[in-house]
N, C-alpha and C positions, 0 to 999 in steps of 0.2 A: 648772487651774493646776498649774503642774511647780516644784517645788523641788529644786533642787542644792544639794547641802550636800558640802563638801570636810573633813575633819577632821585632824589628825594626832597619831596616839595619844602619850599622855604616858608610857607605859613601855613592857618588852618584855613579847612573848607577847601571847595573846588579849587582845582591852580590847573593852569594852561599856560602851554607854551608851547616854541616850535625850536627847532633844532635842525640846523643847517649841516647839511656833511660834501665834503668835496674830496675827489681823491684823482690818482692820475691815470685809473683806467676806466671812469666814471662820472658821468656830468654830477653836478651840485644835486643834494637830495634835500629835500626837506620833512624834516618828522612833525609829527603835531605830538606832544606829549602831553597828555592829563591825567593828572592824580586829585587822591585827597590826604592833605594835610592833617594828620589829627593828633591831638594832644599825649603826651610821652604817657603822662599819668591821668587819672581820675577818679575824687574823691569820691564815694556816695553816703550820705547820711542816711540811717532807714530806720529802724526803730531810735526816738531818741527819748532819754528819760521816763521810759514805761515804767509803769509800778509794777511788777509780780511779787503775791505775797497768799496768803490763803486766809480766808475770812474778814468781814468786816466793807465786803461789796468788791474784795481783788479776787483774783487767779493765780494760780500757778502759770500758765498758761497766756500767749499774746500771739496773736496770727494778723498779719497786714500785706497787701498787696503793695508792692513797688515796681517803679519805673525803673530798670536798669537796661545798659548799654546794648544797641539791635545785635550788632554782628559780633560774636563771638568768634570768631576766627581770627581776627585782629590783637584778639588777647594772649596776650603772651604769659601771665600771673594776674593772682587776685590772691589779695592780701585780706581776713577780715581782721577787724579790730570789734571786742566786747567789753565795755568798759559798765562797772559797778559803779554807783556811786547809792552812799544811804538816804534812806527817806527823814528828815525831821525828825521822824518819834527813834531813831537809830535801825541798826543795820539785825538781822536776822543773829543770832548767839550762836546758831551749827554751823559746820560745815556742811552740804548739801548738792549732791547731783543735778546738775542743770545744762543744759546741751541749745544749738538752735542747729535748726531745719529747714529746710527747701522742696518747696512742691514737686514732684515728677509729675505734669501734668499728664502722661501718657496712662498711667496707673493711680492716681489721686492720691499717693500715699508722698509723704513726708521722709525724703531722707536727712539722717544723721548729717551733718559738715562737720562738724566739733562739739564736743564736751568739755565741760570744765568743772571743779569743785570752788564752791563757795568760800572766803574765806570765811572762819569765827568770827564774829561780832565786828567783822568790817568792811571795806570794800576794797577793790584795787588800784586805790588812786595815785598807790607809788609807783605803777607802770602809769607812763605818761596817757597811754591811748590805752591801756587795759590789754587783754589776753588777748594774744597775737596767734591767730590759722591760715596756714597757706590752702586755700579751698579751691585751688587751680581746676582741681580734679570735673568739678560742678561748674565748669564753663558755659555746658550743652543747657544748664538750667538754669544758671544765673543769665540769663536774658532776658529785653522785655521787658511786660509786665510779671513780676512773680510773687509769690506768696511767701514768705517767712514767717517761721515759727520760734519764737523762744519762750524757754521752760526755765522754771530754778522748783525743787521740790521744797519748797521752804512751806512750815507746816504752824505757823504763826500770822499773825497781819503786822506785820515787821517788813519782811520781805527786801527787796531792793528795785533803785531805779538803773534799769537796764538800757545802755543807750549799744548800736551798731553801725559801723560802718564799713566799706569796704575800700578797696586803693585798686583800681582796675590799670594794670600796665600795659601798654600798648607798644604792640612791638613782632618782631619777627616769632612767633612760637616753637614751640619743640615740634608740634602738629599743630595746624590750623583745626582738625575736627576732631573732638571727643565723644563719649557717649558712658554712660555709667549704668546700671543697673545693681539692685539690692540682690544682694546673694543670700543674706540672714540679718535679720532686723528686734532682738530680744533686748527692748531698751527704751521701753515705754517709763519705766523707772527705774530705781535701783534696784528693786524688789520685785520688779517682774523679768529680770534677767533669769540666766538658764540654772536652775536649781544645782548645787554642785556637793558632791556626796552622795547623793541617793536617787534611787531611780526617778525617771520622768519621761514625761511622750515628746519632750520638744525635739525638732527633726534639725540634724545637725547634716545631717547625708543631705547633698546636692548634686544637680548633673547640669554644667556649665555648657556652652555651644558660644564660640567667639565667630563674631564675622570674619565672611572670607577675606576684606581691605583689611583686617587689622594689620598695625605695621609694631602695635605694642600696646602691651599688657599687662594690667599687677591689681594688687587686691588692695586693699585698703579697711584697713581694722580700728575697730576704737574700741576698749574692752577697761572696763575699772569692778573689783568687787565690794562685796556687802555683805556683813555678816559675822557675827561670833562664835562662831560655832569651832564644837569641839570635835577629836581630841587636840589640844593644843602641840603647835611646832614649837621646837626646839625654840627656850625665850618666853615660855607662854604667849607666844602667836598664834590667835584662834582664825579661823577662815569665813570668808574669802578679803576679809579688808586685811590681813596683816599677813597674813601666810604666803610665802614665798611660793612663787610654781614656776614651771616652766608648758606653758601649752602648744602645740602643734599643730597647723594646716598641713592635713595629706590631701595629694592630688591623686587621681590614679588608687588610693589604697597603700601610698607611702609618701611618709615625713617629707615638705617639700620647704616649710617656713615654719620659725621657731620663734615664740612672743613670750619673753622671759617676765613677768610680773615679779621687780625686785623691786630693790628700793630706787628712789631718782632724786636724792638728796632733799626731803622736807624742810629740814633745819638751814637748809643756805636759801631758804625761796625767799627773794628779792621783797614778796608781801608779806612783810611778818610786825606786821601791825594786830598779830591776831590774840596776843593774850586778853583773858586769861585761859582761851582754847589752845587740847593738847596738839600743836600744830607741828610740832617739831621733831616727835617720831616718825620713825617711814614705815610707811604702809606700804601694801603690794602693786607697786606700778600707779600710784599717782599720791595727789599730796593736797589738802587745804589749801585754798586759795591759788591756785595752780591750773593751765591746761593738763587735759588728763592727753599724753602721746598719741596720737595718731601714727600705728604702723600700717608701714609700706611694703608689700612683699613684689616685687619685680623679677615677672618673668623673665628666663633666659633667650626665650625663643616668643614671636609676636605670637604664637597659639592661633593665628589665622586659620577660617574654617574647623578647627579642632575643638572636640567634645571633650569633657572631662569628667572628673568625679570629682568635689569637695566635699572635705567633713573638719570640722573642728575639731580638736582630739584635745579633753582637758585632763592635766595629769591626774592620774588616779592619786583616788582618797577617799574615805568613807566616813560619813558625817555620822558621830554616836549618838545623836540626836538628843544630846543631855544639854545643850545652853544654843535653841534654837538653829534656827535655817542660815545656810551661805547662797548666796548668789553670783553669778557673773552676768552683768549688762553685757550685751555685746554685740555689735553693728559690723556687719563687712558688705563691702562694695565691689565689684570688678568693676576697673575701667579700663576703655579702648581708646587707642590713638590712631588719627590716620592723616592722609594728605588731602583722602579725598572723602567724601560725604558719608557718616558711617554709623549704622543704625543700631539698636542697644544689644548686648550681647543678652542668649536666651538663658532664663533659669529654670530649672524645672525639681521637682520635691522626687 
């Protein structure tokens, strides 16, 4: 006879106990049960009130090592929170591209978790905790000791005080094991994003390889544009900050995920402390003072063992090169999910 017994401990830390069973084709059994208790949620503070600004002894730029939570498996969501707040001499007058980042110690490079645009001349202190990311995804690397990275491109010594935190929930997960891997990474700044209109050598073409445990799969996009350039869309919308598109992941060599850059309502954002910045027009898929979306494309099938082709396919357009460059920042990730222990999936050029 097999007994399953399911418990769930009444406090934190070690809990012991035993558990008597008797039945009427069976003497009394006794179980020992032990677990650990551990808290539903957990705050972390990490970066708090940095300055990033440029000139005058700041950076753009802040990189610090934290103590976060050992076992990732346990986690079931991770909440970050980015909260602005101004320095004394006041807050930067642009809006401006600024993202933070997370070590992959297996490759030393820095992935993307979120982006955000700065507001005009303010902070976000009308969101109680600031710009809210589900960074679920970077479980495998939010462990530990790790590294973070945050940027704002503010081009003054104005700048702002950058504080982070994250909300770690503890609980039953979708999968206990992830693993993530940079599929294309053009988002060092707004301006070293993928040139758009005119020819260039940046390699869009990839050949993905998913482990054989995957149980599940999906890509993970962050993409905002830069630039005035002509000929103007319909409205006098120049590209890539204003211009409407619609861009495409092919897998295989055909259309598989559709990443529409339209508007996402600028004029209702909740921070609109920002005159006398033009913050109320929409731009192409993100907005002043605002997370820039995070898209999710989810596989149909977990792609276990299976190789692929990816390419980023941006819609045509040809820049007449009479009122400068357009750009696309643009970061994507595959992630994997499993039951059981599961190692990064392979990228290759």
């Amino acid at each position: 006879m097999t007994i399953h017994v399911k418990f769930t401990p009444s406090q934190l830390g070690e809990v012991t106990h035993t558990l008597s069973v008797t039945g009427a084709d069976f003497d009394e059994k006794t179980i020992n049960l032990n677990g650990e208790g551990i808290v539903g949620e957990e705050t972390i503070q990490t970066f708090n009130s940095t300055r990033l600004a440029f000139g005058d002894g700041y950076s753009q730029t802040a990189t610090q090592a934290f103590d976060l939570p050992a076992d990732p498996t346990l986690i079931s969501n991770i909440k970050m929170y980015v909260k602005l707040r101004c320095p004394e001499v006041g807050c930067d007058e642009w809006d401006v591209y600024a993202n933070v980042r997370v070590k992959d110690d297996a490759s030393g490079e820095f992935f993307e978790m979120a982006r955000y645009i700065t507001p005009y001349w303010n902070d976000n202190s009308q969101l109680p905790r600031g710009f809210e990311f589900d960074v679920t995804d970077f479980k495998s690397l939010l462990t530990g000791n790790t590294e973070l990275q945050i940027k704002t491109e503010c081009w003054n010594d104005l700048g702002y005080l950058i504080s982070v935190e994250f909300d770690y929930e503890y609980g039953e997960p979708d999968y206990p094991y992830y693993a993530v891997e940079r599929v294309m990474a053009y988002n060092s700044s707004s301006i070293d994003g993928v040139p758009y209109g005119v020819a260039h050598d940046f390699d869009l073409d990839k050949s993905v390889t998913i482990p054989e445990n995957a149980e599940s799969t999906h890509l993970r996009t962050i993409i905002s544009g830069w630039g005035h350039a002509t000929p103007y869309d319909p409205g006098n919308r120049p590209c890539a900050e204003w211009c409407f598109r619609t861009h495409h992941i092919k897998i295989n060599g055909a259309p598989a995920f559709e990443h529409y850059m339209g508007p996402i309502g600028c004029a209702q954002n909740p921070v609109n402390n920002q005159n006398p910045g033009n913050w109320t027009p929409d731009r192409a898929g993100w907005c002043p003072g605002m997370e820039v979306p995070t898209r999710i494309d989810n596989f149909t099938e977990a792609m276990a063992g299976n190789t692929f082709t990816y390419e980023y396919d941006y819609e045509d357009w040809t820049n007449n090169e009479q009122n400068g460059d357009a750009y696309y920042a643009t970061s994507t990730f595959v992630v994997v999910k499993s039951n059981t222990e599961i190692e990064k999936p392979t990228v290759n050029d």
